[in-house]
PyMOL commands that place a pseudoatom at each C-alpha (Angstrom):
pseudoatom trace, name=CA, resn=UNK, resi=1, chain=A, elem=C, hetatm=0, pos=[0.000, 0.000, 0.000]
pseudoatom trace, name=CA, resn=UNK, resi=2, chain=A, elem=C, hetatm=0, pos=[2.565, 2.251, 0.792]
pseudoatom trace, name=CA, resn=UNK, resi=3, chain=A, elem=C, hetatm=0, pos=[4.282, 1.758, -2.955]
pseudoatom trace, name=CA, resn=UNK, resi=4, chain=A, elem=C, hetatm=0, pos=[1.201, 3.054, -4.700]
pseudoatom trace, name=CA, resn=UNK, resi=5, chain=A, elem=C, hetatm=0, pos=[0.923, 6.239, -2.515]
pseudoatom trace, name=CA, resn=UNK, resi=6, chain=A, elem=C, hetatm=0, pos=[4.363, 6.811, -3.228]
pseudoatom trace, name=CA, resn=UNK, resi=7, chain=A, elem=C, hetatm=0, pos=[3.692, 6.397, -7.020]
pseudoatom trace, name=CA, resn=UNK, resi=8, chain=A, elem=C, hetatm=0, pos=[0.627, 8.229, -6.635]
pseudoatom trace, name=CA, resn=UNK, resi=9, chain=A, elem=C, hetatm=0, pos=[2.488, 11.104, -4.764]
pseudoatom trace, name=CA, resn=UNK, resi=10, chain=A, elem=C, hetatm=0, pos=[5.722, 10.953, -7.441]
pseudoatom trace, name=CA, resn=UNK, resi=11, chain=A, elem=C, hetatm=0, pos=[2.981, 11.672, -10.117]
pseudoatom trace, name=CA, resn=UNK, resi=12, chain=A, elem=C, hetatm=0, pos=[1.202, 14.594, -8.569]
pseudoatom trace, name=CA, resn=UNK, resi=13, chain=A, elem=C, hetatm=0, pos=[4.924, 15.884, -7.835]
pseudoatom trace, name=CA, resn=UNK, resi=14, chain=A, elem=C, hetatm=0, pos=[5.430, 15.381, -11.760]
pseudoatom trace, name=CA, resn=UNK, resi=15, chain=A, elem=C, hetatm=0, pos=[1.670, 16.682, -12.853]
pseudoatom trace, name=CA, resn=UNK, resi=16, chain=A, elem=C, hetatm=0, pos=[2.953, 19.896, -10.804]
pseudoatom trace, name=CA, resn=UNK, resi=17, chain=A, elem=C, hetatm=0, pos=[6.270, 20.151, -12.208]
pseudoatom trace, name=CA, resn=UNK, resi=18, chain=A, elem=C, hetatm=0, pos=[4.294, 20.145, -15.705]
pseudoatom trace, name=CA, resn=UNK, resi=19, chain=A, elem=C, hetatm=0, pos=[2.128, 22.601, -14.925]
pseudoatom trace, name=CA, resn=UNK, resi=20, chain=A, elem=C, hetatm=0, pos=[4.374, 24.440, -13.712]
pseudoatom trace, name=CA, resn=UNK, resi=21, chain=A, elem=C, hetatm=0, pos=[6.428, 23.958, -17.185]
pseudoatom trace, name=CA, resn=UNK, resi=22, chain=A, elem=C, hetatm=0, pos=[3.710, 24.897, -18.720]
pseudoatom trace, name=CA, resn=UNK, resi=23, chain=A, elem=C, hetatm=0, pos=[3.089, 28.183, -17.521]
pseudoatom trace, name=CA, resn=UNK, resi=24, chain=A, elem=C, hetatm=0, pos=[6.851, 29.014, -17.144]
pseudoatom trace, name=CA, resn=UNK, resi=25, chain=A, elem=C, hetatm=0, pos=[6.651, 28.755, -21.098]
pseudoatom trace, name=CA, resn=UNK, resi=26, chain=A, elem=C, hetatm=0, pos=[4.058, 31.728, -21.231]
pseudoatom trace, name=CA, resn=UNK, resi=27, chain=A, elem=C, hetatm=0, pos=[5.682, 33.822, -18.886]
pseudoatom trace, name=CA, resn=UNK, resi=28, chain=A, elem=C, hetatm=0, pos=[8.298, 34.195, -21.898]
pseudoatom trace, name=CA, resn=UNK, resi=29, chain=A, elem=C, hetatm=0, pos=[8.694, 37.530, -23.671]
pseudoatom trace, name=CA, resn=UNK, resi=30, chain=A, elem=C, hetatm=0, pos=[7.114, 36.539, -27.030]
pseudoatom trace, name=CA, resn=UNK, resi=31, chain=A, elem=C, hetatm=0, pos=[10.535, 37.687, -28.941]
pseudoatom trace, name=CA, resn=UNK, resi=32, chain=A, elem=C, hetatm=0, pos=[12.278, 34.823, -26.828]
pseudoatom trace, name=CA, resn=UNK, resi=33, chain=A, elem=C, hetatm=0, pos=[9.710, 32.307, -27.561]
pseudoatom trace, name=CA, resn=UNK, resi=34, chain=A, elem=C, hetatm=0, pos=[9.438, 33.099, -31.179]
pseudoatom trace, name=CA, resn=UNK, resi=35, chain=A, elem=C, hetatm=0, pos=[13.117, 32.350, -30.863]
pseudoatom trace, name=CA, resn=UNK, resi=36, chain=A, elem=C, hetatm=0, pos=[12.476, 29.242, -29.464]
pseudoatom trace, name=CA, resn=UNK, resi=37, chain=A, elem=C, hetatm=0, pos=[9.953, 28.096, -31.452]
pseudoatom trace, name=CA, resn=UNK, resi=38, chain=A, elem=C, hetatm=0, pos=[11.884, 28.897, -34.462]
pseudoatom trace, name=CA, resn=UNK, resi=39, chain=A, elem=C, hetatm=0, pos=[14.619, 26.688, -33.175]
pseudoatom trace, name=CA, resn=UNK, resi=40, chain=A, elem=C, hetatm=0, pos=[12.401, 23.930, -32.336]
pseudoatom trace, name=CA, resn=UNK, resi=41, chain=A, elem=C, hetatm=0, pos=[11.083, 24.161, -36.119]
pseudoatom trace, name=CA, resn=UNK, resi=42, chain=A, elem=C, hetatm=0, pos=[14.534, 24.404, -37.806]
pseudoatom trace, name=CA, resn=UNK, resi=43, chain=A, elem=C, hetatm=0, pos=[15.552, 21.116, -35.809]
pseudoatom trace, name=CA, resn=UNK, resi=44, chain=A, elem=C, hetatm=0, pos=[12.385, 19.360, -36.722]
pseudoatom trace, name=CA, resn=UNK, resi=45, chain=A, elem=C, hetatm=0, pos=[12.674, 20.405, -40.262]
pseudoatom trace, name=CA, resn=UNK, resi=46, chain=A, elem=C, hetatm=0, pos=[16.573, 19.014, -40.151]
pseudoatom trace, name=CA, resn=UNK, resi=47, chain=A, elem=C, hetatm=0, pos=[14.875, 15.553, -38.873]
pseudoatom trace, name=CA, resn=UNK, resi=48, chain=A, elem=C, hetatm=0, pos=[12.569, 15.566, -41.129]
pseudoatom trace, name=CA, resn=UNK, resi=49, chain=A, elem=C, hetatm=0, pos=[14.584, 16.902, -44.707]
pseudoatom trace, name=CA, resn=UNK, resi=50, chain=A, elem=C, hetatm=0, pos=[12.761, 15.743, -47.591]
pseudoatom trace, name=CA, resn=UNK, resi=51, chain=A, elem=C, hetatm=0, pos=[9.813, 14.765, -46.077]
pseudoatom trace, name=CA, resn=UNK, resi=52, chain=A, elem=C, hetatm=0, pos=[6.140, 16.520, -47.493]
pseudoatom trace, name=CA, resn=UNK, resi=53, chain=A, elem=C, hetatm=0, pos=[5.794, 16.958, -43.261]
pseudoatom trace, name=CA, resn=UNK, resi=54, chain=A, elem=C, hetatm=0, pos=[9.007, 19.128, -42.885]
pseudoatom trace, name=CA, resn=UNK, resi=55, chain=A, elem=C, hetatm=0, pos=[8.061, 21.183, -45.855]
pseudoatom trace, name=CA, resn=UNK, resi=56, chain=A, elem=C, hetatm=0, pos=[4.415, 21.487, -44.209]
pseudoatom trace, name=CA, resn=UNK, resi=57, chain=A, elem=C, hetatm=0, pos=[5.652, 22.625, -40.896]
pseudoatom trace, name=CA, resn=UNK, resi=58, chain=A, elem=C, hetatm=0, pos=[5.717, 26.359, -39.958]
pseudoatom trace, name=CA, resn=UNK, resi=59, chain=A, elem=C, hetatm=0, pos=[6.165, 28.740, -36.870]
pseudoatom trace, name=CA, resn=UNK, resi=60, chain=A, elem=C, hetatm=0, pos=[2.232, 28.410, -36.559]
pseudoatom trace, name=CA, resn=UNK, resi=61, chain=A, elem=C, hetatm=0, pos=[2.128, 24.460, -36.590]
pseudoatom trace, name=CA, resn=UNK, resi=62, chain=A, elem=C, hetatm=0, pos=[4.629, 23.585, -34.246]
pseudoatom trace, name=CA, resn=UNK, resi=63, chain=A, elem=C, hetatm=0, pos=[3.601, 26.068, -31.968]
pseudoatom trace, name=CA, resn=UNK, resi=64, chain=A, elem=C, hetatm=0, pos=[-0.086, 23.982, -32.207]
pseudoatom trace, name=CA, resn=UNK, resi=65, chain=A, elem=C, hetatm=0, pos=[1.996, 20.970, -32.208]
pseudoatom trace, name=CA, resn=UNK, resi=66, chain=A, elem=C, hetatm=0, pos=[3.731, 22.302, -28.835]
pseudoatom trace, name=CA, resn=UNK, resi=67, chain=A, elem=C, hetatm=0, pos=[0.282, 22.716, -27.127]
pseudoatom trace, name=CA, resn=UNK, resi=68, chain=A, elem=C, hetatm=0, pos=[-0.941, 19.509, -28.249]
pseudoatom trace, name=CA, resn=UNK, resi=69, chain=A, elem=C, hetatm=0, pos=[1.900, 17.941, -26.774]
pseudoatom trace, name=CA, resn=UNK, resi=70, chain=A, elem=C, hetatm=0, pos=[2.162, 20.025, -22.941]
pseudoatom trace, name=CA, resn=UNK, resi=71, chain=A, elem=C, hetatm=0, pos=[-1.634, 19.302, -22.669]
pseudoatom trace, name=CA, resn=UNK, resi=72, chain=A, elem=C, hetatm=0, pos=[-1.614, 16.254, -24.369]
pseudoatom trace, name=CA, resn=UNK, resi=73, chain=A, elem=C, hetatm=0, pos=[1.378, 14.879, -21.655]
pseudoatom trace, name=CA, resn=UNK, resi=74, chain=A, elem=C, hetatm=0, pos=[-1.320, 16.521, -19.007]
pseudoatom trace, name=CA, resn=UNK, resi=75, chain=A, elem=C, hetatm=0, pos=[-4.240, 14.575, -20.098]
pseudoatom trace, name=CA, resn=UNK, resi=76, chain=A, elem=C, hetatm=0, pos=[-2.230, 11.143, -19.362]
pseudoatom trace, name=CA, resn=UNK, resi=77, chain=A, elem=C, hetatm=0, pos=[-0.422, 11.758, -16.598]
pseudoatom trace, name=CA, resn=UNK, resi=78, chain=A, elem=C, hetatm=0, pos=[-3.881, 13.291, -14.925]
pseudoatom trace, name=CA, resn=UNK, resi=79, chain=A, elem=C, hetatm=0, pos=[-5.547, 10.122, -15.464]
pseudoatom trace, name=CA, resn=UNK, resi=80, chain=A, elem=C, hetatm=0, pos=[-3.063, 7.934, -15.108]
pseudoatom trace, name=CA, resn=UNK, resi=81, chain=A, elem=C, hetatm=0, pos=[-2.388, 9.718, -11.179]
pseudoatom trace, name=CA, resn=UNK, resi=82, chain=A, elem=C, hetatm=0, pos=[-6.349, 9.244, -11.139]
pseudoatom trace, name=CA, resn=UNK, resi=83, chain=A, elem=C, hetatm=0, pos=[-6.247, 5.524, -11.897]
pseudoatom trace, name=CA, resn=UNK, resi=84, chain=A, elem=C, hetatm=0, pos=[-3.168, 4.946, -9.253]
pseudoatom trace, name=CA, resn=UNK, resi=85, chain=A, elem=C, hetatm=0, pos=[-4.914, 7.358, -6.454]
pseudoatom trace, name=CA, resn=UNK, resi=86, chain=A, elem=C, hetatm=0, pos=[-8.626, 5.978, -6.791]
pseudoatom trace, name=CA, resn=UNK, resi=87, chain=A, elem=C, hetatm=0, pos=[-8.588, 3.418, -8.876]
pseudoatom trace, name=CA, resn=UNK, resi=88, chain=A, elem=C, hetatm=0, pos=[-11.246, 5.529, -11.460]
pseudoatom trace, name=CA, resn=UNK, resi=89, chain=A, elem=C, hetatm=0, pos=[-11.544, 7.470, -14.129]
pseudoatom trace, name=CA, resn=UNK, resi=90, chain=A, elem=C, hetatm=0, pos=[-12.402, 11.257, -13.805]
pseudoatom trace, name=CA, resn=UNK, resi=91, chain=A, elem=C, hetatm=0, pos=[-12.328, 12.078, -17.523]
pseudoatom trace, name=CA, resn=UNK, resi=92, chain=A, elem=C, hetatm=0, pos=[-14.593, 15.138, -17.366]
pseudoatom trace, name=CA, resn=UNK, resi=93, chain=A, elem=C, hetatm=0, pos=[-12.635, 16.436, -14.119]
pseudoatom trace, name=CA, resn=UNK, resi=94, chain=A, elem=C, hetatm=0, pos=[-9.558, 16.324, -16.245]
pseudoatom trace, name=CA, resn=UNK, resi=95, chain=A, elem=C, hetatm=0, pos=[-10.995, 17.861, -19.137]
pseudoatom trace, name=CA, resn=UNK, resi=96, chain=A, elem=C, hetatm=0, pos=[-12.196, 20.626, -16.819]
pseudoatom trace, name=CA, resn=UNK, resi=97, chain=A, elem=C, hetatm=0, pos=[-9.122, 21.092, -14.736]
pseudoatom trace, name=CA, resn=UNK, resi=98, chain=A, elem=C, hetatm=0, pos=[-7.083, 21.247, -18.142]
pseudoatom trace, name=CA, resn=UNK, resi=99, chain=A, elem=C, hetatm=0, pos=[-9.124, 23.414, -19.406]
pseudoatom trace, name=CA, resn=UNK, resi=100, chain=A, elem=C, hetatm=0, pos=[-8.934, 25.950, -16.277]
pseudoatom trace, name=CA, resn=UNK, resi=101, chain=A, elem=C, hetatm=0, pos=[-5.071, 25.347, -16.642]
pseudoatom trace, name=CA, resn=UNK, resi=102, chain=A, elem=C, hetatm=0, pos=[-4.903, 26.486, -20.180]
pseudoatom trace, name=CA, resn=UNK, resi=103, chain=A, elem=C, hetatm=0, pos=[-7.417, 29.710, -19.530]
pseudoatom trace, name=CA, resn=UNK, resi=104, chain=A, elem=C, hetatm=0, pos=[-4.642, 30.618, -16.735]
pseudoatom trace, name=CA, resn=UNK, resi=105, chain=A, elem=C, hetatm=0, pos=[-2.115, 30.100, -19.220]
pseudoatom trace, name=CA, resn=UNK, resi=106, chain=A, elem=C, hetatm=0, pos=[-4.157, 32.571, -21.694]
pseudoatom trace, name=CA, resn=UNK, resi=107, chain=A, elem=C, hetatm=0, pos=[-4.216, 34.802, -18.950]
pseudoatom trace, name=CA, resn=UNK, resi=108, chain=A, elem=C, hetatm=0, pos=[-0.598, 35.098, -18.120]
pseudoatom trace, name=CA, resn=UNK, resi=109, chain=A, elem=C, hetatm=0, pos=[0.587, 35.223, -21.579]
pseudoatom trace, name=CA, resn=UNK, resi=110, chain=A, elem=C, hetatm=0, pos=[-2.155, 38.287, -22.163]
pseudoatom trace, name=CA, resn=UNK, resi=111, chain=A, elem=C, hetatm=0, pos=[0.128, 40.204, -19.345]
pseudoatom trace, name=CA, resn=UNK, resi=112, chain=A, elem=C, hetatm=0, pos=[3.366, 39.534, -21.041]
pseudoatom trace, name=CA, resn=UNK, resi=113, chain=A, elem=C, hetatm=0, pos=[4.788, 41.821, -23.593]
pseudoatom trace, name=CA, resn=UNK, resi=114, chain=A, elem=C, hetatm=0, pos=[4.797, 40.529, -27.171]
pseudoatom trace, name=CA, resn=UNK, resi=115, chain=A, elem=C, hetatm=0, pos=[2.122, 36.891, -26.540]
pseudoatom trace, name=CA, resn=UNK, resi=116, chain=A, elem=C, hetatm=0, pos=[-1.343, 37.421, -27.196]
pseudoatom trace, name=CA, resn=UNK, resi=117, chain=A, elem=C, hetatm=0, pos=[-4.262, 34.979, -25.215]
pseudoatom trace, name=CA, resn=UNK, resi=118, chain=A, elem=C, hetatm=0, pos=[-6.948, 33.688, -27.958]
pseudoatom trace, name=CA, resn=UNK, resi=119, chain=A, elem=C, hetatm=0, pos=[-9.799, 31.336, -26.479]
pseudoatom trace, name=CA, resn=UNK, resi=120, chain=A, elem=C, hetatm=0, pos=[-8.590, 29.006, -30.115]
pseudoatom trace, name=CA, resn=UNK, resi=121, chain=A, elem=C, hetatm=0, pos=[-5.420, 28.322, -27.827]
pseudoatom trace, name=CA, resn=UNK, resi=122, chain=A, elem=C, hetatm=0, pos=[-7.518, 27.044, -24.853]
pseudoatom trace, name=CA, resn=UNK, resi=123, chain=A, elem=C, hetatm=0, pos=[-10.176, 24.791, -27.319]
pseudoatom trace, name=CA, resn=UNK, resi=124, chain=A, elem=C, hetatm=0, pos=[-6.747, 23.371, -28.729]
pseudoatom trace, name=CA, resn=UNK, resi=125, chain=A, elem=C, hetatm=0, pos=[-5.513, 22.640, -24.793]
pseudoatom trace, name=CA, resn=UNK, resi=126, chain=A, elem=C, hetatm=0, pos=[-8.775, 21.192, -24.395]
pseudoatom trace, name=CA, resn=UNK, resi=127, chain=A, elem=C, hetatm=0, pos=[-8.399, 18.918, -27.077]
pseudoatom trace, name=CA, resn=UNK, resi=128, chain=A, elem=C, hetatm=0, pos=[-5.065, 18.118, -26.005]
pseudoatom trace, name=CA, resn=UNK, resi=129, chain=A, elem=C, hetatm=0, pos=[-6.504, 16.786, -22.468]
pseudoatom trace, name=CA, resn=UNK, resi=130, chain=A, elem=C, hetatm=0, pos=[-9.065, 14.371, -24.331]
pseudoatom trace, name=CA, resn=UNK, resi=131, chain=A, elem=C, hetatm=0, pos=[-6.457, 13.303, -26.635]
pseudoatom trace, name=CA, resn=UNK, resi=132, chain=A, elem=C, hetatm=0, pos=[-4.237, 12.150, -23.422]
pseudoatom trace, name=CA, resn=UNK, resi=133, chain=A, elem=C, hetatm=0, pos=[-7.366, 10.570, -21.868]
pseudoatom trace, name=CA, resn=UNK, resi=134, chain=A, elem=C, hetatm=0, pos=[-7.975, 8.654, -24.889]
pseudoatom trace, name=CA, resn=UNK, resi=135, chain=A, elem=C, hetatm=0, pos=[-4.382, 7.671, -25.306]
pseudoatom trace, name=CA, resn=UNK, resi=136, chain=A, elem=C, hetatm=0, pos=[-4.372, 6.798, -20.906]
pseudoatom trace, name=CA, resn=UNK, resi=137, chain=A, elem=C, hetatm=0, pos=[-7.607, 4.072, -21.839]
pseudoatom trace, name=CA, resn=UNK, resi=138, chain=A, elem=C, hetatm=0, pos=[-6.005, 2.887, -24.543]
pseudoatom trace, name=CA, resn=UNK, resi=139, chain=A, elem=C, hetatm=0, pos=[-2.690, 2.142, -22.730]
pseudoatom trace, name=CA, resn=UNK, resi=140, chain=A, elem=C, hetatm=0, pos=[-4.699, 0.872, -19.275]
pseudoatom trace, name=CA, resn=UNK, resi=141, chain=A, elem=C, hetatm=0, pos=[-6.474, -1.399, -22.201]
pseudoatom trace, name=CA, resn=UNK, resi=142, chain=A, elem=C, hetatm=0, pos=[-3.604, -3.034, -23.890]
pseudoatom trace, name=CA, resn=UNK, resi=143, chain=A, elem=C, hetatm=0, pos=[-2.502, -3.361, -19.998]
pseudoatom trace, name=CA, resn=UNK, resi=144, chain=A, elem=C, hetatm=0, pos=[-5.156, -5.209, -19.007]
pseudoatom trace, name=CA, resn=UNK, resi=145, chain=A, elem=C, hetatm=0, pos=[-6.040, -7.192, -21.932]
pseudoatom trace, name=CA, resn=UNK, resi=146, chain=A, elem=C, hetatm=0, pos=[-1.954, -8.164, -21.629]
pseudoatom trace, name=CA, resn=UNK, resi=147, chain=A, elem=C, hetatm=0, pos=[-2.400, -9.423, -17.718]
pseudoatom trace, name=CA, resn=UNK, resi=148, chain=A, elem=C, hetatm=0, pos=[-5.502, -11.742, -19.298]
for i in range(1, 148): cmd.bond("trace and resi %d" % i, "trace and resi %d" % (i + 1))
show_as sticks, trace
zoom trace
């Protein structure tokens, strides 16, 4: 008993290092994470020379691509410290606790110079969570149909 609240507790340490992550990244100057971004792109596009996807990727996309991925990571690890805590499923919890996560991130990056906060950027964090929850189920299926 004492191993799963001390896997449950090493993931809310980790859910709160991500969130934390997560808003660290729109406390940026938008200058500095335009520079980023555009570093994260040219690498990408390096990995991916002569691909169609390389050519397809912009500044745009892999920003998109970055929130899919932070809220994305946040979906899963939320229901997979859900699963290991109570033994359930709070899907629509998660959804709305990402979603009040990503309006917070909208609202920090509207006080810092050179970001702007859209509500498209929280619908796409939203989407994020549910793709994380679907990915979670799918992973606790495989692991169960595996211990069968």
């Amino acid at each position: 008993m004492a191993q799963k609240n001390r896997k449950a507790c090493g993931l809310l340490v980790f859910l709160l290092l991500l969130i934390l992550f997560i808003w660290l990244q729109s406390l940026q100057q938008g200058s500095i994470s335009h520079r980023e971004s555009q570093w994260v792109l040219k690498m990408v596009q390096r990995m991916l020379s002569g691909n169609r996807i390389g050519i397809w990727l912009n500044d745009g996309r892999i920003r998109r691509l970055a929130h899919l991925a932070e809220y994305s990571s946040l979906g899963f690890f939320a229901s997979l410290y859900s699963w290991r805590r109570w033994r359930k499923n709070f899907s629509m919890g998660i959804i709305t606790l990402g979603i009040a996560i990503a309006s917070m991130d909208e609202v920090i990056q509207y006080f810092v110079g050179g970001r702007t906060a859209t509500w498209k950027d929280v619908c796409l964090d939203g989407v994020g969570v549910l793709v994380g929850i679907v990915v979670w189920r799918m992973v606790k299926g495989l692991w169960n149909m595996k211990g069968k």
